[in-house]
Each structure stands twice: as C-alpha cells, then as structure tokens.
matplotlib code that plots the C-alpha trace (Angstrom):
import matplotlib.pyplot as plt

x = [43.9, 40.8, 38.4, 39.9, 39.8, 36.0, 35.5, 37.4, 35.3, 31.7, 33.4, 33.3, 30.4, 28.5, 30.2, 29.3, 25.6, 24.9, 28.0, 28.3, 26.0, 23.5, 24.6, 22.8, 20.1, 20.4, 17.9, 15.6, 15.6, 13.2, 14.7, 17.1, 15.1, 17.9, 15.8, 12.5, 12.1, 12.5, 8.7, 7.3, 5.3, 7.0, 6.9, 6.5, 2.7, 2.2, 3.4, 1.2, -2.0, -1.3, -1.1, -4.6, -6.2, -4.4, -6.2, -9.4, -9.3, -8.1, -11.0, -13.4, -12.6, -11.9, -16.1, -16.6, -15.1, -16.4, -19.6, -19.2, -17.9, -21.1, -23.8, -21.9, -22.7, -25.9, -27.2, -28.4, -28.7, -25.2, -24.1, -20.0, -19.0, -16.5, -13.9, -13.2, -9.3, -8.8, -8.4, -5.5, -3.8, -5.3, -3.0, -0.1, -0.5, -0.9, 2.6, 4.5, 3.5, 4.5, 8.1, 7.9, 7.0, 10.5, 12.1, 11.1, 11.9, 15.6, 15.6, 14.3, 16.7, 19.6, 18.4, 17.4, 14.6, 14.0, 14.0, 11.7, 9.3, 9.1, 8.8, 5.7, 4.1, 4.2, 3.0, 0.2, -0.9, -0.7, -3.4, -5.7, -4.8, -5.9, -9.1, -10.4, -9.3, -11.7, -14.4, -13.9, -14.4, -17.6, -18.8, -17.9, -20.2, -23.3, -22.6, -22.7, -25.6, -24.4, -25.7, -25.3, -28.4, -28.6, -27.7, -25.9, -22.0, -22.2, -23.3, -20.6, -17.9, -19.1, -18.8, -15.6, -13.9, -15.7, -14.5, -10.7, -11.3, -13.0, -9.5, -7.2, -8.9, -7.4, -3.9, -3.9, -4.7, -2.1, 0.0, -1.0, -0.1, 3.2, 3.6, 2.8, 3.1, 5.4, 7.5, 10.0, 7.9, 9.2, 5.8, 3.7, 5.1, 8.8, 8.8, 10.4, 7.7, 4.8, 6.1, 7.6, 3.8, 2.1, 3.7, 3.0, -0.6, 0.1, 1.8, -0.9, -3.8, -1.7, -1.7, -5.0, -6.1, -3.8, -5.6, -9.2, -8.5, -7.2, -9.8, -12.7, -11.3, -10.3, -13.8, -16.3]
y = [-29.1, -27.6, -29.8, -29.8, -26.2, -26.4, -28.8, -27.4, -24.0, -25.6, -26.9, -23.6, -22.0, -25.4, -24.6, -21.0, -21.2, -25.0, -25.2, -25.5, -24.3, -21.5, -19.0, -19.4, -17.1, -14.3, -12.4, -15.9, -15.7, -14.7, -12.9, -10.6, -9.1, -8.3, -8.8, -10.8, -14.1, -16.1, -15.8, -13.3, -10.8, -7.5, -5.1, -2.5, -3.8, -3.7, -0.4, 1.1, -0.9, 0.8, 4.0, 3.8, 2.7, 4.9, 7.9, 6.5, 6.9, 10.4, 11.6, 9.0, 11.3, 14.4, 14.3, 13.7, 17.0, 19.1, 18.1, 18.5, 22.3, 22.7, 21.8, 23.3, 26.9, 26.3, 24.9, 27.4, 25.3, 23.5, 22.1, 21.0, 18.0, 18.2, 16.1, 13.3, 13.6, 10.0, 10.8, 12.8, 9.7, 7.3, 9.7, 9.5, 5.8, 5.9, 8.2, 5.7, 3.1, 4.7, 4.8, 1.4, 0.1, 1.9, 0.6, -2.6, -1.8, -0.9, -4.3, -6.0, -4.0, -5.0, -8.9, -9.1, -10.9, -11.3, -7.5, -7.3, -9.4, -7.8, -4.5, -5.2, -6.8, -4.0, -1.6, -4.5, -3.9, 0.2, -0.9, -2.8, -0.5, 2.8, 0.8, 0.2, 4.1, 4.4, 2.7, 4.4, 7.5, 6.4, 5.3, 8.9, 10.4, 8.6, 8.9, 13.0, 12.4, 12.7, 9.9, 9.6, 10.7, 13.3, 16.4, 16.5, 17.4, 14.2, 12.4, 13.4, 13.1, 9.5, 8.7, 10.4, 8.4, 5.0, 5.0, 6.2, 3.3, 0.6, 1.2, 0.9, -2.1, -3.1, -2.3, -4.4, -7.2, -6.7, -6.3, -9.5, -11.3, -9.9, -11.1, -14.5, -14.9, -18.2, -16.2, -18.9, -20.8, -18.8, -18.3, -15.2, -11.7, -11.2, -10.3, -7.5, -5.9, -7.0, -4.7, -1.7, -1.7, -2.3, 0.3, 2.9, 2.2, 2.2, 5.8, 7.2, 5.8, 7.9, 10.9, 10.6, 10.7, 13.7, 15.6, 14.5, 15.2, 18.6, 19.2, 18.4, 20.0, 23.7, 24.0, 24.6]
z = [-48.0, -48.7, -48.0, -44.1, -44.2, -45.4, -42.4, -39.7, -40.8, -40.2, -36.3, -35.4, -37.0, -34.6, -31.7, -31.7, -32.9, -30.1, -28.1, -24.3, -22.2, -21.5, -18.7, -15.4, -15.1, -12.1, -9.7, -9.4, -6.1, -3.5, -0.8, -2.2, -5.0, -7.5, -10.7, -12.1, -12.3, -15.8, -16.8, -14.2, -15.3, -15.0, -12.2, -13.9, -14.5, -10.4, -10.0, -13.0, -11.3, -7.9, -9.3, -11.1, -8.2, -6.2, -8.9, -8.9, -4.6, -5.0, -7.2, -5.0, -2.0, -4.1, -5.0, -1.5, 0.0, -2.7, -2.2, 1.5, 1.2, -1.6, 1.1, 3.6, 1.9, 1.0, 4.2, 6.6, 9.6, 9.1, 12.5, 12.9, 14.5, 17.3, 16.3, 19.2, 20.9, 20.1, 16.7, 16.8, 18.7, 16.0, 13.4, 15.6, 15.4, 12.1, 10.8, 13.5, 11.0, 8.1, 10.0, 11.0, 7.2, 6.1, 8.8, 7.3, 3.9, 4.6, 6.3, 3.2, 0.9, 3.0, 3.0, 7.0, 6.9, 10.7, 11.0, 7.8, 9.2, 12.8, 11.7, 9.0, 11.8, 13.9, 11.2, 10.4, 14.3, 14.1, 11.1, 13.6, 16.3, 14.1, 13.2, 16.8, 17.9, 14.8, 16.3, 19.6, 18.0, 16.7, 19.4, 21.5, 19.2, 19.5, 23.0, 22.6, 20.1, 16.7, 14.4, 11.0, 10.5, 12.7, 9.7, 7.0, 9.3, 11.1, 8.1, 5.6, 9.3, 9.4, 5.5, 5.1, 7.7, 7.5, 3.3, 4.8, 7.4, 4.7, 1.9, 5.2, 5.7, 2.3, 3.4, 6.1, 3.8, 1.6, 5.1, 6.1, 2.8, 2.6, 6.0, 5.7, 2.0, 1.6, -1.4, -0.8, -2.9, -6.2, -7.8, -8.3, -7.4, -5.6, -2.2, -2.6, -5.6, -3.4, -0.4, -2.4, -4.0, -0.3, 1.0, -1.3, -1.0, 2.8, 2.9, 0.6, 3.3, 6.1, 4.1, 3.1, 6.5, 7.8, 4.7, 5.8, 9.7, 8.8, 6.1, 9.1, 11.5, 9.5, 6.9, 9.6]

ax = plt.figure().add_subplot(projection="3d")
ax.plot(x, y, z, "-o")
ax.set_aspect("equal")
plt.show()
C-alpha cells in the first residue's frame, strides 16, 4: 500500500539524518601526537608565531652587526677583543645539544617517553651549562681588562653575546615547560606541537651563536 511505502520511506530518511551514533573522534591523545584535539587551536598558528619571532630576532641582531662593521670603519682607534677559549667549548656544548634535542624528538615521534624525557633534560642542562661557560667568559675579560665600557670592541662583544645569552635564556624556559608540562592533562598545546616548536627556536639559538662567534672572531 502506499501509505506503508510513504512510511517505511520517512524510517530511513530518520535513520540516516539522527541514527546511531557519532564516530569516536581520533588523535585526542596526549602522548602520541597523531592529530589536534576536538577544539584546540591549530598548530599551524604555533608554528607561524615562532617563525615571526624568530624574524624579528634575525633583523634584532642583523642591526647589531651592521652597526658593529659601520663603527668599526670609521673608528680610528678600534681595539679587537680576544675572544676567550672557553667559548669555543661553550659552542661545542651548545651543537651537542642540538643532537641531544633530536635525539629526543625521534623518541617522542616513536612514543618513548622515558627516552624523550631524558634526552630534553640533558639538552635543558647543555642550556644552563652554555650560560655559566658564558659568564666565565665574562668574567676572563674583566680580568684582562676589557669592560664594557672600556671602547666601542668590548662594548658591542659584550652586547652581542649577553642579547644571544638573554633569548637562550628563553629557550630554556620553554625547555623546562616541555619538560615538566603535565600534557597528560589534555588542555592547552599537544606535547608533541609544543617540542617540534621549542626546538626550532632552540636550533636557531645554536646557529645564531656559531654565526656571531665566527662573525667576532673573522671582522677584526
């Protein structure tokens, strides 16, 4: 009959449009960072704010060395700094901890968590350990007589590395919140965004230093 037809017809168009259930969504969890969380703001937005501060840093340090090589060739009486030995250690330190911070990646990406953890520890101490090779340096040149003040060399040596050493400080912090970050908690950003994004700022710090180190030591 028609009328069952009709009837049997509006069963189905229910079912399809309110029946059963939804799907479980995926890539909720914490650990294993397979996707975004229902509601999390997107990645993409911590990537694109790393990579503006990350420009603003470069041209930050870009007006520092041009300026640098500007008074250099007008200043008669320019007098170099000797770069201290323990600062080729500190950038030793500081490429092992770029090494170490992969290491610790690949254990992320492969869901180890223990050999996560260990591994961004160490490359959070190769942080505080560059920072007080740092301070030794400073204090080796006071000790041979060069203050800031003391002409315009030592001043721009002691600005140049005390910014480097000031936004490294900032990489440690974000070290130390990935670190100890409870992400099992399920709020804020993933674990695995919020070490990708540390780590990028991280590598650019080393090579930030390698190209300040090499730029003090070869415009004399």
């Amino acid at each position: 009959m028609a009328g069952t037809k009709i009837k049997h017809e509006i069963e189905l168009i229910v079912e399809r449009r309110g029946g059963g259930s939804a799907p479980p969504a995926t890539g909720g969890g914490d650990d294993g960072g397979r996707g975004p969380r229902p509601g999390a703001p997107s990645p993409s937005r911590y990537y694109t704010g790393i990579s503006i501060a990350l420009a603003a840093i470069v041209m930050f340090f870009m007006a520092l060395t041009s300026a640098y090589v500007v008074l250099k060739g007008v200043n008669s009486l320019w007098q170099q700094v000797t770069i201290p030995p323990i600062l080729w250690v500190n950038t030793v330190i500081l490429l092992a901890s770029s090494l170490t911070i992969e290491l610790a990646r690949r254990g992320l990406a492969h869901s180890d968590l223990s050999a996560f953890r260990t591994l961004w520890r160490v490359t959070t101490g190769f942080g505080l350990l560059f920072l007080a090779g740092q301070l030794l340096a400073w204090r080796q040149l006071v000790a041979a007589g060069a203050y800031l003040a003391s002409n315009t060399a030592s001043s721009f040596f002691y600005i140049l590395t005390a910014a480097h050493a000031l936004h490294l400080l900032g990489g440690i912090v974000a070290l130390a919140y990935v670190a100890f970050h409870n992400f099992e908690r399920g709020t804020g950003v993933p674990r695995v965004v919020a070490a990708n994004v540390a780590a990028i700022y991280w590598h650019f710090m080393d090579g930030l230093w390698v190209y300040l180190l090499a730029f003090l030591y070869f415009v004399k």
